[in-house]
N, C-alpha and C positions, 0 to 999 in steps of 0.2 A: 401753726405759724412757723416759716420757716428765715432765717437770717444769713446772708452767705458775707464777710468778711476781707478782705483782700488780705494779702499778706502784711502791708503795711500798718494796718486797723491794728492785728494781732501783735505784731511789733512795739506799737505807739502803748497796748495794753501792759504789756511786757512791762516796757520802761514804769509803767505807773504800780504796777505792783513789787520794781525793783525800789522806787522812793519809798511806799508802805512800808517794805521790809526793812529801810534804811530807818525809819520812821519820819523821812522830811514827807510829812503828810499834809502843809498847805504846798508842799510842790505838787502833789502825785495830784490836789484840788486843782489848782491852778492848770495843769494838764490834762484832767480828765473835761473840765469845764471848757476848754478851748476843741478838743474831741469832738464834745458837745454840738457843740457850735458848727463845727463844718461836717461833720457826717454823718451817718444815718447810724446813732447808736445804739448798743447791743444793751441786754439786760443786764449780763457780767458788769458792763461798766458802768451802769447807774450802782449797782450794788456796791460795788465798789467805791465810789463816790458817798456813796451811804458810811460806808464804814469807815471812813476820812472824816466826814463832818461828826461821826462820833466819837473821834478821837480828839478833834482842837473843838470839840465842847459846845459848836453848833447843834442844837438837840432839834431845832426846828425845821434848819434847811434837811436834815437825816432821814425825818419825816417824812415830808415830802418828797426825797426821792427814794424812799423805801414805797409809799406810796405807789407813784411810779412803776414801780416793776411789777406791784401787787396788781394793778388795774389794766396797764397796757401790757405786759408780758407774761398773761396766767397761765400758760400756755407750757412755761419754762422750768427750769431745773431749780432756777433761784428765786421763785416765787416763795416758798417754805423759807427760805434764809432771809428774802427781805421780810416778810411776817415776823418773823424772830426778831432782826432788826427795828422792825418798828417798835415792837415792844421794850425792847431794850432802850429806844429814844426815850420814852413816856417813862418808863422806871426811871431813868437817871434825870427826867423832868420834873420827877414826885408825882405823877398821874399812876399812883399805882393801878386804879381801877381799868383806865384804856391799856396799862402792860398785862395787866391778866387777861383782860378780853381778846387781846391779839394772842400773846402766846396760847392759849386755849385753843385761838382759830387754828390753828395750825393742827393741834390734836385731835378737834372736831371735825374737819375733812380731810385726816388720813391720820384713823386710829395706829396704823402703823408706820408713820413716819418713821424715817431715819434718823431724824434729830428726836426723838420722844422722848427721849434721856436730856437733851439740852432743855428743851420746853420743861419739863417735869423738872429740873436743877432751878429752871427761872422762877418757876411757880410757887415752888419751895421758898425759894428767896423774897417774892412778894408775900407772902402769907406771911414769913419769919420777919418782916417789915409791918405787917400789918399789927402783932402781936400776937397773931394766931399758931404758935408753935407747934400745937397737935397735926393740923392739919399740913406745916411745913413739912414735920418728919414724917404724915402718911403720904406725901410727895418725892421724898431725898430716896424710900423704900423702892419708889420704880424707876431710880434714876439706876443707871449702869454704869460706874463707872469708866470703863474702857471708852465710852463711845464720848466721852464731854471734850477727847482730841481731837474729834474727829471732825465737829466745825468750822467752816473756811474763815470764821471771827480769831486762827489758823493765823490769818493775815498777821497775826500779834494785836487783832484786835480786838480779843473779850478779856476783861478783867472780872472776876466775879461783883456783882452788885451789892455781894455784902461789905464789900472793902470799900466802905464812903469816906475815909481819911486820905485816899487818893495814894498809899504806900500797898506795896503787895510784894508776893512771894516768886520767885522763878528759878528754873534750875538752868544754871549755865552748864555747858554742853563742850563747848568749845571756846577758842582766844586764836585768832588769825591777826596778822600783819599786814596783809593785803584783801581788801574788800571785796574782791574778787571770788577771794577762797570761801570769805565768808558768804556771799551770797549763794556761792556754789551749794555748799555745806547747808545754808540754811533752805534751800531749793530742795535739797535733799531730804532733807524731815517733813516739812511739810507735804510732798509726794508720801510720804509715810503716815502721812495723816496727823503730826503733830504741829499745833499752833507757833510754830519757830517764830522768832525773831530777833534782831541785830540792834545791838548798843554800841556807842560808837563812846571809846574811851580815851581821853588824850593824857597819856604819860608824859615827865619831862623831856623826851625824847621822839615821840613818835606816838601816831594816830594807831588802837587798840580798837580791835573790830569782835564784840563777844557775842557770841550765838548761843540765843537763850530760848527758854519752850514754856508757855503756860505764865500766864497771873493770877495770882490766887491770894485770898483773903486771909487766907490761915495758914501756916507752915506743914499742916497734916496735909493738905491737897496736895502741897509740894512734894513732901517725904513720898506720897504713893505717886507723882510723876517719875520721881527721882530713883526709886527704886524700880519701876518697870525700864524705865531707860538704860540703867547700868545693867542690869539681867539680858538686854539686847547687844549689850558688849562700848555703851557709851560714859565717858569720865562724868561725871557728873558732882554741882556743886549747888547747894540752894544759898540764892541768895533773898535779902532781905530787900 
């Protein structure tokens, strides 16, 4: 199956992963849904869409267009990311049984996935949910650490599932003055495979743009984000 794009499609995409990063994500909704509507949309932006509605806590409409990608676009790159996606709907639904059976699918037609370390992190997570802890930690043993940046969830959209108090870990990176820089900067990790993303902080003076990488449950996942970033020659700061 093949898709060709104009210049403008890729553009309007653009914009919508510049709001993700900003996190105004019923914006980047409201414009991928209007997308929708008039043209002949790509897989990228149902996925995309997908990772929006799991951000403002829509678990069902996620679904459904993880769905979407998985049935009309099998064909594509982001077939395995929305599979992932869907399972991560149904875990933050409480369906732990439909999150295992998807993330599974993804290991079971392609023993060697790319993400088999993200799948194997999830897996872990629903067993450690279920109460099953033996079988979590013979999970967390094939997970890779290196590769859990390497998910376009990237977006600043995977928090780990264990962190259900809604608070998490992240390493700040950088503090820009102009959004501009910050998006540049955060453009820039991201192509480097880490999950970057932009908080927008108002001082008594002036709008504070922080570019930050990773969410995590626990301050140790942080410490080993935070310590391979400074060894790349990045200031690094965890925050809570």
């Amino acid at each position: 199956m093949f898709f060709t794009f104009g210049q403008g499609y890729c553009l309007d995409l653009r914009s919508i992963k510049s709001k993700m990063l900003l996190g105004n994500f019923n914006s980047a909704l409201t414009e991928g849904e209007a997308l929708i509507a008039k043209d002949s949309p790509s897989p990228e932006l149902y996925y995309l869409l997908g990772l929006c509605y799991l951000k403002v806590g829509n678990y069902l409409r996620a679904s459904d267009v993880f769905e979407i990608v998985i049935k009309e676009f099998s064909g594509t790159k982001f077939k395995e990311e929305a599979q992932i996606g869907l399972g991560d709907a149904y875990f933050l639904r409480g369906d732990l049984q439909k999150a295992e059976i998807n993330y599974q699918e993804v290991i079971n037609k392609n023993p060697e996935s790319k993400f088999k370390s993200e799948v194997y992190y999830r897996l872990s997570e629903v067993a450690f949910k279920k109460g099953d802890n033996i079988l979590g930690q013979e999970y967390l043993k094939k997970v890779n650490d290196s590769s859990l940046y390497n998910l376009e969830i990237k977006q600043g959209s995977y928090v780990s599932p264990r962190s259900d108090s809604g608070s998490y870990y992240s390493v700040q990176v950088g503090s820009f003055s102009k959004s501009i820089n910050a998006s540049n900067f955060t453009d820039k990790l991201i192509n480097e495979g880490y999950p970057a993303f932009i908080e927008e902080f108002q001082s008594p003076v002036s709008k504070i743009y922080r570019v930050k990488v990773g969410k995590f449950g626990t301050r140790k996942e942080a410490d080993k984000l935070s310590k391979k970033l400074a060894q790349e020659g990045y200031p690094t700061k965890i925050c809570p």
